[in-house]
N, CA, C and O atoms as CSV, one atom per row, in Angstrom:
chain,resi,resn,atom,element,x,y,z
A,1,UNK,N,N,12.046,0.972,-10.986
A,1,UNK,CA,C,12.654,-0.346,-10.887
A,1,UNK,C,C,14.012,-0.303,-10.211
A,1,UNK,O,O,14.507,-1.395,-9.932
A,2,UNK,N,N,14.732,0.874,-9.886
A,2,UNK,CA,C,16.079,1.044,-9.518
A,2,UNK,C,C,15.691,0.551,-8.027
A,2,UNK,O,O,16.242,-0.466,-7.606
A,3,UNK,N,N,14.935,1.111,-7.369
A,3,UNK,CA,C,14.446,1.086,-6.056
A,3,UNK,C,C,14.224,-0.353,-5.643
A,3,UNK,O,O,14.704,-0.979,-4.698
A,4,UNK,N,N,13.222,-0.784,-6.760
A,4,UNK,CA,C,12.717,-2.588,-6.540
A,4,UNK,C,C,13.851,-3.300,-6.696
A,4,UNK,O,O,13.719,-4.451,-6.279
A,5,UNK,N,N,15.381,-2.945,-7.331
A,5,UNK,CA,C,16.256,-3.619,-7.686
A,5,UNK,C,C,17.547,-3.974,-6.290
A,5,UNK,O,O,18.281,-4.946,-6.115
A,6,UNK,N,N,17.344,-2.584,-5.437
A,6,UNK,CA,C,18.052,-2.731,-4.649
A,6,UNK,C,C,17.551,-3.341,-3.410
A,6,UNK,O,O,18.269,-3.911,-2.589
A,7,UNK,N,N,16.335,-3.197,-3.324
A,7,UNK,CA,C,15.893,-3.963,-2.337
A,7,UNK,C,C,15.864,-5.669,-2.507
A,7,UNK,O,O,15.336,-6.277,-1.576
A,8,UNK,N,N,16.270,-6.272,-3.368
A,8,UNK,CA,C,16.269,-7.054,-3.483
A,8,UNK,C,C,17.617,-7.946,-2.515
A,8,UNK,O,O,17.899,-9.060,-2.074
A,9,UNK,N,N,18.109,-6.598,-2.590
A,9,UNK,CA,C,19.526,-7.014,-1.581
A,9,UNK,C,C,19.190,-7.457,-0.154
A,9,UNK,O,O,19.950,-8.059,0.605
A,10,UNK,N,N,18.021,-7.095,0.078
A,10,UNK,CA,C,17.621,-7.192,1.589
A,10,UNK,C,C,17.084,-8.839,1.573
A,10,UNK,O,O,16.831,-9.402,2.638
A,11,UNK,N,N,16.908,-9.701,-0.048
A,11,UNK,CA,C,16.365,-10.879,0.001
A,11,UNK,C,C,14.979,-11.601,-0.086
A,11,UNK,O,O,14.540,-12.750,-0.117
A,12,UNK,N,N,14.479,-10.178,-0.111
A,12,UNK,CA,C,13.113,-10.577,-0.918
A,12,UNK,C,C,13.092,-10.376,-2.300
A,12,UNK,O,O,13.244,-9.220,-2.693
A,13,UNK,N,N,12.910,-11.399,-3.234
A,13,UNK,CA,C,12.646,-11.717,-4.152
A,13,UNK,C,C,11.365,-12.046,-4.827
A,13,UNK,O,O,11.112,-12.768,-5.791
A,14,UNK,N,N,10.531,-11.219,-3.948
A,14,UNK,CA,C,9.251,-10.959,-5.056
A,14,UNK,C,C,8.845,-10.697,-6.212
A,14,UNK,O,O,9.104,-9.545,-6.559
A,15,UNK,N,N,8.287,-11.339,-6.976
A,15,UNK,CA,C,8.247,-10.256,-8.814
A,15,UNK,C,C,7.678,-9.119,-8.618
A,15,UNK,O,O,8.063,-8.103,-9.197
A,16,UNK,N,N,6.345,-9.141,-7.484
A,16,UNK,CA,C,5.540,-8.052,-7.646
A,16,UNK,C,C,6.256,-6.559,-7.469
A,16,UNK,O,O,5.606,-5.562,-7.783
A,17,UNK,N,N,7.605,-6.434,-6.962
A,17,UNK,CA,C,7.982,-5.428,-6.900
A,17,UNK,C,C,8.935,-4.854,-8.251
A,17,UNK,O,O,9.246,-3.691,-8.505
A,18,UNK,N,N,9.185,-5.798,-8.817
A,18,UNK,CA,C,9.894,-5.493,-9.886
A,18,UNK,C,C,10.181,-5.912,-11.739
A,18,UNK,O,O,10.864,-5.547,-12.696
A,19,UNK,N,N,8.862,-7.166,-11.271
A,19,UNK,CA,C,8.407,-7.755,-12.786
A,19,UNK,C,C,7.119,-7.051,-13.185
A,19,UNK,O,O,6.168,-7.532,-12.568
A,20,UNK,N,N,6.749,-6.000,-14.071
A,20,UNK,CA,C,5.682,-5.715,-14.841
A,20,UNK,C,C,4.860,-6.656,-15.034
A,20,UNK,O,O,3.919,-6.784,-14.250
A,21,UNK,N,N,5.002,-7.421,-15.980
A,21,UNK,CA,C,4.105,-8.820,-16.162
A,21,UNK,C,C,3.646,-9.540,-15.410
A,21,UNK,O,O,2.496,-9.978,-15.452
A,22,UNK,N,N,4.667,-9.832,-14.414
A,22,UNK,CA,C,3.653,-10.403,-12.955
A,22,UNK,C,C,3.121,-9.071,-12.234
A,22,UNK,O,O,1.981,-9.312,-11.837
A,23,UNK,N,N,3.560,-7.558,-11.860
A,23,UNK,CA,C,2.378,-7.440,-11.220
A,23,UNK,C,C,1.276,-7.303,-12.094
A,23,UNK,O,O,0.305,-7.282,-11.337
A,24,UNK,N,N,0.935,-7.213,-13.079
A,24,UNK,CA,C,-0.143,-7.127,-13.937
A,24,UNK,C,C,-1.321,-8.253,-13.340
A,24,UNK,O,O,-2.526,-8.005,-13.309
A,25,UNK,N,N,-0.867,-9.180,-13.007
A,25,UNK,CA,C,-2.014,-10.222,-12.004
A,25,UNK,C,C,-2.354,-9.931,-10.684
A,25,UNK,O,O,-3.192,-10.504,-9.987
A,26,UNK,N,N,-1.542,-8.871,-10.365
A,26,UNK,CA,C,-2.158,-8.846,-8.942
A,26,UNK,C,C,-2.890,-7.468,-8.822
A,26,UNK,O,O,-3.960,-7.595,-9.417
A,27,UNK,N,N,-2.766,-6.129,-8.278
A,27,UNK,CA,C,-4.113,-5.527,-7.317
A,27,UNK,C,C,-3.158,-4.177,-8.385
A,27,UNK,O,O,-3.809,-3.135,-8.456
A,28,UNK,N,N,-2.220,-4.148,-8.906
A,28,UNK,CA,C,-2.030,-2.772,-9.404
A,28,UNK,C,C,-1.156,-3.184,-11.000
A,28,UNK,O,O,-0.417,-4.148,-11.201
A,29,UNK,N,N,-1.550,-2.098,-11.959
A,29,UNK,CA,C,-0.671,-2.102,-13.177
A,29,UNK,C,C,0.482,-2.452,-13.508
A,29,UNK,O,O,0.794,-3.026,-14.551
A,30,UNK,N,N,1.311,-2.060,-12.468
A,30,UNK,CA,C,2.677,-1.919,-12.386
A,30,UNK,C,C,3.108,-2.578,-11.162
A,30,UNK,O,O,2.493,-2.821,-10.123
A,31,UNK,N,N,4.427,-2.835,-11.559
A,31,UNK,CA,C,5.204,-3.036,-9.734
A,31,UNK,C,C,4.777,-2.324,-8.855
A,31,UNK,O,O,4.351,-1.230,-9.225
A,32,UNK,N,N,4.708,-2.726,-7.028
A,32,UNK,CA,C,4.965,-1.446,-6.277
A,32,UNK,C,C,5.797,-1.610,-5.492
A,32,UNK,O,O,6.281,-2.680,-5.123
A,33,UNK,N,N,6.140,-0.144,-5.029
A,33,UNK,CA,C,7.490,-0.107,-4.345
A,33,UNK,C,C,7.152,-1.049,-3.310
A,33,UNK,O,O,6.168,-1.565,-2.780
A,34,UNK,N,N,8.583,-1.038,-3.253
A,34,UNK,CA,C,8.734,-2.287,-1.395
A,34,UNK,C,C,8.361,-1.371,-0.145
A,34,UNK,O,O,8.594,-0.181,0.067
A,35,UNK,N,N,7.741,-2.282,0.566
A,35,UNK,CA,C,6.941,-1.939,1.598
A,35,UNK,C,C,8.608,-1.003,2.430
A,35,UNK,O,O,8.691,0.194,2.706
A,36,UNK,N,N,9.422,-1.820,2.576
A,36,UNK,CA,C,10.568,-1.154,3.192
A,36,UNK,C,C,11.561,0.199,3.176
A,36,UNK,O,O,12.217,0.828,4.006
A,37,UNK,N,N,11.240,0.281,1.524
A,37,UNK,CA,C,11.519,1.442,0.921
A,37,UNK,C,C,10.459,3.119,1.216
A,37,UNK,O,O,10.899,4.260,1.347
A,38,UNK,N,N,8.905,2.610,1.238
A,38,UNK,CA,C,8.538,3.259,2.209
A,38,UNK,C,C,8.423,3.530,3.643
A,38,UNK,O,O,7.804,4.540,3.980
A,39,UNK,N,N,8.968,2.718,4.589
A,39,UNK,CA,C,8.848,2.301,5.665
A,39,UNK,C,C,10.431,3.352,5.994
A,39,UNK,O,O,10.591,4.216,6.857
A,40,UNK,N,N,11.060,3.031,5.315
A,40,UNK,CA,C,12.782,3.636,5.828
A,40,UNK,C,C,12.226,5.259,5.069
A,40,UNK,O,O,13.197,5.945,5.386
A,41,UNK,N,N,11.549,5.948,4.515
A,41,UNK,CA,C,11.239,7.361,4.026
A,41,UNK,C,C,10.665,7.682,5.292
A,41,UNK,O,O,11.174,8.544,6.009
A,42,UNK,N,N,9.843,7.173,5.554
A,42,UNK,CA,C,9.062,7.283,6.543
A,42,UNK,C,C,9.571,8.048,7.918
A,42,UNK,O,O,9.398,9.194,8.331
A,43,UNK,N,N,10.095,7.195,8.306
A,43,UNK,CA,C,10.976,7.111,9.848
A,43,UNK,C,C,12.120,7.885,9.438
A,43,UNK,O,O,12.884,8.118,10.374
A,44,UNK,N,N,12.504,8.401,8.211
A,44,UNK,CA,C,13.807,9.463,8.221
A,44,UNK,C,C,12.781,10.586,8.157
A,44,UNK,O,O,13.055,11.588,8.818
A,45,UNK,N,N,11.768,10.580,7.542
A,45,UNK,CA,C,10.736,12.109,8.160
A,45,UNK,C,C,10.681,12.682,9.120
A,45,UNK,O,O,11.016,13.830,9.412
A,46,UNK,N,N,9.910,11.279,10.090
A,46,UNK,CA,C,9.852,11.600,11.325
A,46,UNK,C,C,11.455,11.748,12.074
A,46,UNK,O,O,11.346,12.559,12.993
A,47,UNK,N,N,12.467,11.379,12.000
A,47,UNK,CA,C,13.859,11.350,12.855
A,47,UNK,C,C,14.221,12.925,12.522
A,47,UNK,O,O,14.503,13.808,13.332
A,48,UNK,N,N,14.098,13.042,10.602
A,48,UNK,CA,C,14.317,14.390,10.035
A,48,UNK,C,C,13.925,15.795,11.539
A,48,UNK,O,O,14.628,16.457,12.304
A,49,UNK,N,N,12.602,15.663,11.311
A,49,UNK,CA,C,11.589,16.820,11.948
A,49,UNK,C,C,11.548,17.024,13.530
A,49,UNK,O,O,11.322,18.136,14.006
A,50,UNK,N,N,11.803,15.771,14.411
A,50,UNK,CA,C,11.605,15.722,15.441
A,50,UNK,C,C,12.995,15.608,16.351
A,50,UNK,O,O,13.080,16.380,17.306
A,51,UNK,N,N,14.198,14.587,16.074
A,51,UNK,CA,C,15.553,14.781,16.652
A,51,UNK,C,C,16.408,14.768,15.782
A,51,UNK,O,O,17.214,13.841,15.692
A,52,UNK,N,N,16.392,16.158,14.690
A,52,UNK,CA,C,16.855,16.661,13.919
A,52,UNK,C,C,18.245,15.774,13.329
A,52,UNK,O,O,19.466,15.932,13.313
A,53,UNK,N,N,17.339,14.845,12.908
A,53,UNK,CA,C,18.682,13.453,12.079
A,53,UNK,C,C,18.816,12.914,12.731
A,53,UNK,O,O,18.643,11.790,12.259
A,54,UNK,N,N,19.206,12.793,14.333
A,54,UNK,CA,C,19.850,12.236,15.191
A,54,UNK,C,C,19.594,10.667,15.422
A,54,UNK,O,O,19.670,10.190,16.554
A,55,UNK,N,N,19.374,10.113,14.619
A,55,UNK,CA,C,19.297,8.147,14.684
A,55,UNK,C,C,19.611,7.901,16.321
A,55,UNK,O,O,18.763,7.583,17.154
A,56,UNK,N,N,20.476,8.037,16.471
A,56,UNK,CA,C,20.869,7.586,18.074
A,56,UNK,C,C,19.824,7.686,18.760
A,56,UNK,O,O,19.408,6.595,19.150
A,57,UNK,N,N,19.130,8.711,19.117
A,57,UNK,CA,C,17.496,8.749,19.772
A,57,UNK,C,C,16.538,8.093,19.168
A,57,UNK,O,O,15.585,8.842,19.382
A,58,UNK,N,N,16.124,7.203,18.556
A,58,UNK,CA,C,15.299,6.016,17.865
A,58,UNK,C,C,15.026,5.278,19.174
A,58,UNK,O,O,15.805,5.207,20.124
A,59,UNK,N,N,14.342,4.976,19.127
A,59,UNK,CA,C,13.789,3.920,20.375
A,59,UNK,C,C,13.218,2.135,19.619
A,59,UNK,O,O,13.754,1.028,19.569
A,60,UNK,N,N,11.770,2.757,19.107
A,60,UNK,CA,C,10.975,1.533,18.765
A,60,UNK,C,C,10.260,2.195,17.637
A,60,UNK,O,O,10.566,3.383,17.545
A,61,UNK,N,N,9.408,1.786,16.760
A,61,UNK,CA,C,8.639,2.088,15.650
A,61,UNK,C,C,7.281,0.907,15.526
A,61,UNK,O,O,7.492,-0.295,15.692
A,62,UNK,N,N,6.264,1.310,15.296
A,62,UNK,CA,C,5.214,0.120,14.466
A,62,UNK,C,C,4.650,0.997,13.771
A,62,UNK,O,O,4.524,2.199,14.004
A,63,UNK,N,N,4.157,0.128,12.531
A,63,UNK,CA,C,3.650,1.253,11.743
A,63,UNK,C,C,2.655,-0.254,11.015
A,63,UNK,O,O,3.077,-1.403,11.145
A,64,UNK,N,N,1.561,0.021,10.406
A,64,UNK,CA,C,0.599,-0.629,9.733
A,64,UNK,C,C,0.564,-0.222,8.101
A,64,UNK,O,O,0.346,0.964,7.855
A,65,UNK,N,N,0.775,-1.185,6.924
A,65,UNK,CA,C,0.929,-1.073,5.824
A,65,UNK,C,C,-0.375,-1.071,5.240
A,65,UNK,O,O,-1.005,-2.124,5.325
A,66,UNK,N,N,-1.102,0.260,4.449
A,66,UNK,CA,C,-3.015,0.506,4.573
A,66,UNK,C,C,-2.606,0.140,2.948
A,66,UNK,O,O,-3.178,-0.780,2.363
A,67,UNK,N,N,-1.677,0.868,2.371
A,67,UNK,CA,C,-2.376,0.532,0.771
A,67,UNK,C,C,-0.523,0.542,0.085
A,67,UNK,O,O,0.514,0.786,0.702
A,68,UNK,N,N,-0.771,0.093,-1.710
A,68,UNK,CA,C,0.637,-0.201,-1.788
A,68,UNK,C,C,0.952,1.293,-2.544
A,68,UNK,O,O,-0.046,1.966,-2.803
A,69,UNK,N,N,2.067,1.759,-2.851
A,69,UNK,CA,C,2.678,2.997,-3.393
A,69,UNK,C,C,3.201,2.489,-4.752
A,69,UNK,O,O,3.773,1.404,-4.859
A,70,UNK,N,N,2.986,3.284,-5.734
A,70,UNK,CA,C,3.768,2.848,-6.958
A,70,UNK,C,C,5.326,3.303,-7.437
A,70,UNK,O,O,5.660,4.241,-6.714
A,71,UNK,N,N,6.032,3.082,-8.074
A,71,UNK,CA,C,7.459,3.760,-7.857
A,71,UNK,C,C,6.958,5.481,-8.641
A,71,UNK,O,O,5.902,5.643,-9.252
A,72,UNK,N,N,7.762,6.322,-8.465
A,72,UNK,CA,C,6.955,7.847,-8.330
A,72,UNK,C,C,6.523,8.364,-7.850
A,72,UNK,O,O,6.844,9.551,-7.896
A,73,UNK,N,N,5.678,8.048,-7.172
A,73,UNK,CA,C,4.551,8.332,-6.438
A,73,UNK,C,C,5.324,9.283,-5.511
A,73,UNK,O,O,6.489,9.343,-5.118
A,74,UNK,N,N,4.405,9.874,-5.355
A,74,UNK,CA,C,5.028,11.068,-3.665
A,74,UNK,C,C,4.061,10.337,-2.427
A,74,UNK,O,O,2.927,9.858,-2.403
A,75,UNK,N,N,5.090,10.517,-1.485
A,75,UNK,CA,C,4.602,10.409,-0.242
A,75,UNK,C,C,4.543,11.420,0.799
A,75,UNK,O,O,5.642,11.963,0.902
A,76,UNK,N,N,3.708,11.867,1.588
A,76,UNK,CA,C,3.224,12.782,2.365
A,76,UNK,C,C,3.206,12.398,3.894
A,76,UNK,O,O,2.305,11.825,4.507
A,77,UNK,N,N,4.221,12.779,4.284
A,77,UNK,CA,C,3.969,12.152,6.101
A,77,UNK,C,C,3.412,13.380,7.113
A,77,UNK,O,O,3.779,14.555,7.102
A,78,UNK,N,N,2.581,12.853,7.844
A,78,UNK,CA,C,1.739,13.881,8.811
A,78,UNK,C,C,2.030,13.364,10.009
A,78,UNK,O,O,1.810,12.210,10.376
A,79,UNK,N,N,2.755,14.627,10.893
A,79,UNK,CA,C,2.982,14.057,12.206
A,79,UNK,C,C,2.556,14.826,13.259
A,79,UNK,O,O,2.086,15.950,13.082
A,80,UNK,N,N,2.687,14.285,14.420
A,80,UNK,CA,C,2.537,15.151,15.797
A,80,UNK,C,C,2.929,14.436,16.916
A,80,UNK,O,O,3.323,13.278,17.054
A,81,UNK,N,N,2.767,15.237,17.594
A,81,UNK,CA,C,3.746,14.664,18.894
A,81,UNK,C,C,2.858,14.116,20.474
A,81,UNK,O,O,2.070,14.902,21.000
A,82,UNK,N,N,3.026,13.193,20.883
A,82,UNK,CA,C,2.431,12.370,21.749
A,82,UNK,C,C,2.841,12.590,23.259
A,82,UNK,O,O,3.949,13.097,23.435
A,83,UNK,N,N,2.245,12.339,24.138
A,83,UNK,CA,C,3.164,11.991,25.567
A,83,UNK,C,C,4.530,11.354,25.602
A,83,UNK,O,O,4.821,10.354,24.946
A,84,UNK,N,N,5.332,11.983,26.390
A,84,UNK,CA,C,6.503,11.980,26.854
A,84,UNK,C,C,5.797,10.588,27.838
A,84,UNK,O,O,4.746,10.428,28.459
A,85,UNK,N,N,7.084,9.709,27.553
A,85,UNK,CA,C,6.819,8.840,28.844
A,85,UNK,C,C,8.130,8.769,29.905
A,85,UNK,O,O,9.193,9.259,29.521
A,86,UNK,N,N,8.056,8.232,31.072
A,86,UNK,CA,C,8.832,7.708,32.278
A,86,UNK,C,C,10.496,8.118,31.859
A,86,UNK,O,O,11.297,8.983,32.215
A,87,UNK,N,N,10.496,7.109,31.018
A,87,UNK,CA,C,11.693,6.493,30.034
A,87,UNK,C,C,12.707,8.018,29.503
A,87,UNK,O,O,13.867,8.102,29.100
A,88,UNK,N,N,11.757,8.948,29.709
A,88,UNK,CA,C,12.395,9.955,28.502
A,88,UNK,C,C,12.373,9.882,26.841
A,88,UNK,O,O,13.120,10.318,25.964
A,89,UNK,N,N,11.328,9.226,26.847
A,89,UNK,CA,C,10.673,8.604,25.250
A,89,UNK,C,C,9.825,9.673,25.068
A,89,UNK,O,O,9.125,9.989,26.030
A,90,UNK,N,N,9.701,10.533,23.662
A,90,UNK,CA,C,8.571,10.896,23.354
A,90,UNK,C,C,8.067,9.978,22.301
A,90,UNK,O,O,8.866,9.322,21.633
A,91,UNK,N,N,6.771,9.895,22.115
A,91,UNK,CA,C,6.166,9.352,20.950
A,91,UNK,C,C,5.644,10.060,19.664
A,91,UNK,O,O,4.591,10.696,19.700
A,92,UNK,N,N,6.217,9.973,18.784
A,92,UNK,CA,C,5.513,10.646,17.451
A,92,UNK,C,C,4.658,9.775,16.835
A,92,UNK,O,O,4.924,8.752,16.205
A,93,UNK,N,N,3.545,10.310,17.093
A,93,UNK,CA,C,2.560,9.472,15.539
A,93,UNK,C,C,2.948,9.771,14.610
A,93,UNK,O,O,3.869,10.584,14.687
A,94,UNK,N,N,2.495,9.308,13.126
A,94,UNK,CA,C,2.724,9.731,12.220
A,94,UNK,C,C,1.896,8.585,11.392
A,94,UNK,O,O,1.605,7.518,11.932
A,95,UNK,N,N,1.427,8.985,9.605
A,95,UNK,CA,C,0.674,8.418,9.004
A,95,UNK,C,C,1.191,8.904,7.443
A,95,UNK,O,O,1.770,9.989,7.383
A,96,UNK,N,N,1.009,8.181,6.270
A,96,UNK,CA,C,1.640,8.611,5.254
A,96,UNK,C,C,0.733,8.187,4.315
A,96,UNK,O,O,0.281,7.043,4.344
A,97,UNK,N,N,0.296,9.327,3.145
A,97,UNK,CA,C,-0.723,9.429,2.522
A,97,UNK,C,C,0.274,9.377,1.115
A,97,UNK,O,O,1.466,9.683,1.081
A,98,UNK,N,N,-0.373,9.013,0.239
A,98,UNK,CA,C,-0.132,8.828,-1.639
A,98,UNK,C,C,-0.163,10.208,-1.676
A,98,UNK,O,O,-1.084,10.654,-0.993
A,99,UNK,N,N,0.769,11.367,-2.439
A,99,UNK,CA,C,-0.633,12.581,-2.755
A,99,UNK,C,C,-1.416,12.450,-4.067
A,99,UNK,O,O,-2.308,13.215,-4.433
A,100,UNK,N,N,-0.947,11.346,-4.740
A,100,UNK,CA,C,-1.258,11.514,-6.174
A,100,UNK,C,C,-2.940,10.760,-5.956
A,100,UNK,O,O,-3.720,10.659,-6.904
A,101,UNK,N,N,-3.223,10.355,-4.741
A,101,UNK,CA,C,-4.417,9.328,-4.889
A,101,UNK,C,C,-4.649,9.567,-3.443
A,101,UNK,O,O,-5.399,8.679,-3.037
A,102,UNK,N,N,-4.349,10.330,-2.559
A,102,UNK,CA,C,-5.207,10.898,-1.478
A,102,UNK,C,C,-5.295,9.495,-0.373
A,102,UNK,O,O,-5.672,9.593,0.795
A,103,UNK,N,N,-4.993,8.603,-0.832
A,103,UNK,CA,C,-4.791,7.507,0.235
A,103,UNK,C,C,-3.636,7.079,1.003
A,103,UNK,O,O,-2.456,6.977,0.668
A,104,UNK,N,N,-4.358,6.798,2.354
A,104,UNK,CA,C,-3.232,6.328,2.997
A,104,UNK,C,C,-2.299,5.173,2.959
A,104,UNK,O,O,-2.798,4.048,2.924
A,105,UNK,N,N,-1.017,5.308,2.962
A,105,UNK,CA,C,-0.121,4.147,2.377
A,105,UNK,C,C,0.267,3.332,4.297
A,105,UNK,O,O,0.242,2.193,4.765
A,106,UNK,N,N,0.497,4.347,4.691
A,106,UNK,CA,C,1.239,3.702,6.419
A,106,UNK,C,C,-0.057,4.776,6.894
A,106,UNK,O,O,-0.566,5.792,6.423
A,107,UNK,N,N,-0.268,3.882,8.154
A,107,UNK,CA,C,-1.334,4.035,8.706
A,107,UNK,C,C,-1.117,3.853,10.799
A,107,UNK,O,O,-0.004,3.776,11.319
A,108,UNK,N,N,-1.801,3.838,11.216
A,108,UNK,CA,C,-1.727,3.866,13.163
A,108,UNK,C,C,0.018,3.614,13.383
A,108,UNK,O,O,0.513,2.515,13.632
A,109,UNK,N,N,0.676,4.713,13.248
A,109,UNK,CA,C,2.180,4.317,13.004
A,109,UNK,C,C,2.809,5.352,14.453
A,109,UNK,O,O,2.382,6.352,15.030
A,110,UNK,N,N,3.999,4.480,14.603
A,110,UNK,CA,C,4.681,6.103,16.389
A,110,UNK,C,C,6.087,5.089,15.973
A,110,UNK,O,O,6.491,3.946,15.755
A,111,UNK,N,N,6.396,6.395,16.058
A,111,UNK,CA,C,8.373,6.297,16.573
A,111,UNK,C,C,8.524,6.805,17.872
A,111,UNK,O,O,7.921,7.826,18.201
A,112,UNK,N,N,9.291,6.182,18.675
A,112,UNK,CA,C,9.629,6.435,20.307
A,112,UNK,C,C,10.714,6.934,20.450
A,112,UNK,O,O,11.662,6.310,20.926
A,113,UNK,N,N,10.781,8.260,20.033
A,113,UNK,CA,C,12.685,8.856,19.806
A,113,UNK,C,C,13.023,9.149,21.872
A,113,UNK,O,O,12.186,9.379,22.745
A,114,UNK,N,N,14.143,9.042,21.965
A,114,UNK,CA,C,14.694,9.486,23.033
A,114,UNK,C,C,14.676,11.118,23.326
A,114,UNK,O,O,15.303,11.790,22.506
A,115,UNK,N,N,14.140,11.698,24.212
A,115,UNK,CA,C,14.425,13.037,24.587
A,115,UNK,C,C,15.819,13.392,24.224
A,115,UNK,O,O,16.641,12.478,24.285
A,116,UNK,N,N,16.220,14.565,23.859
A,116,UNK,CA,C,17.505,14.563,23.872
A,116,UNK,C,C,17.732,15.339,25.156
A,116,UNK,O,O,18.814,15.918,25.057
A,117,UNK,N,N,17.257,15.538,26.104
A,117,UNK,CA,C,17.934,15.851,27.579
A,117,UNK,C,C,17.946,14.866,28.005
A,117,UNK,O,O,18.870,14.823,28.816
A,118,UNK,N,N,17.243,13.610,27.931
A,118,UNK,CA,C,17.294,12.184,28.416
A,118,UNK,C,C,18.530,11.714,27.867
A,118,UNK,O,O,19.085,10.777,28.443
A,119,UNK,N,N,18.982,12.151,26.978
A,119,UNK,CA,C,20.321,11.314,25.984
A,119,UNK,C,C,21.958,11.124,26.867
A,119,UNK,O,O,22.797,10.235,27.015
A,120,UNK,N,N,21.796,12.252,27.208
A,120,UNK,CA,C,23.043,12.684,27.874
A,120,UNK,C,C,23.223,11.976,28.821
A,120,UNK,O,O,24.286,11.367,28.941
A,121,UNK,N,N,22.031,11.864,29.907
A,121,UNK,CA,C,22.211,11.215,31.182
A,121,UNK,C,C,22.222,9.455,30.767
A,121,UNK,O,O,22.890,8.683,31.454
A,122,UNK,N,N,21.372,8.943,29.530
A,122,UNK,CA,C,21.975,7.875,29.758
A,122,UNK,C,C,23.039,7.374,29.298
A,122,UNK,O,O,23.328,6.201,29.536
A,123,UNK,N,N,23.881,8.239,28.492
A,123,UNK,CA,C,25.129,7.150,28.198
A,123,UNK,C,C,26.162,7.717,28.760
A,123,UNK,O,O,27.263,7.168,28.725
């Protein structure tokens, strides 16, 4: 609930993320985490592994939300690396599985980080 509490700062005010009793009516036992809270783990994986922290090389992201995560839960991100384009963009796929339930949570997902030999020349 610490997690569902702060996201609330962002202005969604859903119960399902943080009232028990209401999510009890919808698709899981409990609250689940905010889609955003996995979404920002996510993309620090991929930034983590690929331009070693470096935010500044971020380009673009889409990612598809397959199933919801409960607070606890571990998340598992699987990545690899795509064509380099024009731009000096590489593309990382990446996809993020529950491990506790073997399903996928983020699904047909790419971050477009900047080369970092591309970095230099453009700024």
């Amino acid at each position: 609930t610490d997690q569902a509490a702060i996201y609330r700062l962002s202005g969604d005010s859903n119960p399902l993320h943080i009232d028990p009793e209401f999510a009890k009516f919808g698709v899981t036992p409990e609250p689940i985490l905010h889609g955003l809270c996995t979404f920002g783990f996510a993309c620090r994986h991929v930034v983590d592994s690929y331009a070693d922290g470096d935010f500044s090389r971020f380009r673009a992201v889409k990612v598809r939300f397959s199933s919801p995560i409960l607070p606890g839960q571990t998340i598992q991100t699987e990545m690899w690396r795509g064509q380099s384009d024009e731009t000096g963009c590489s593309r990382i796929h990446f996809q993020c599985r529950v491990v506790e339930s073997d399903k996928l949570c983020l699904s047909r997902a790419f971050v477009d980080l900047l080369d970092s030999s591309s970095q230099t020349a453009r700024l």
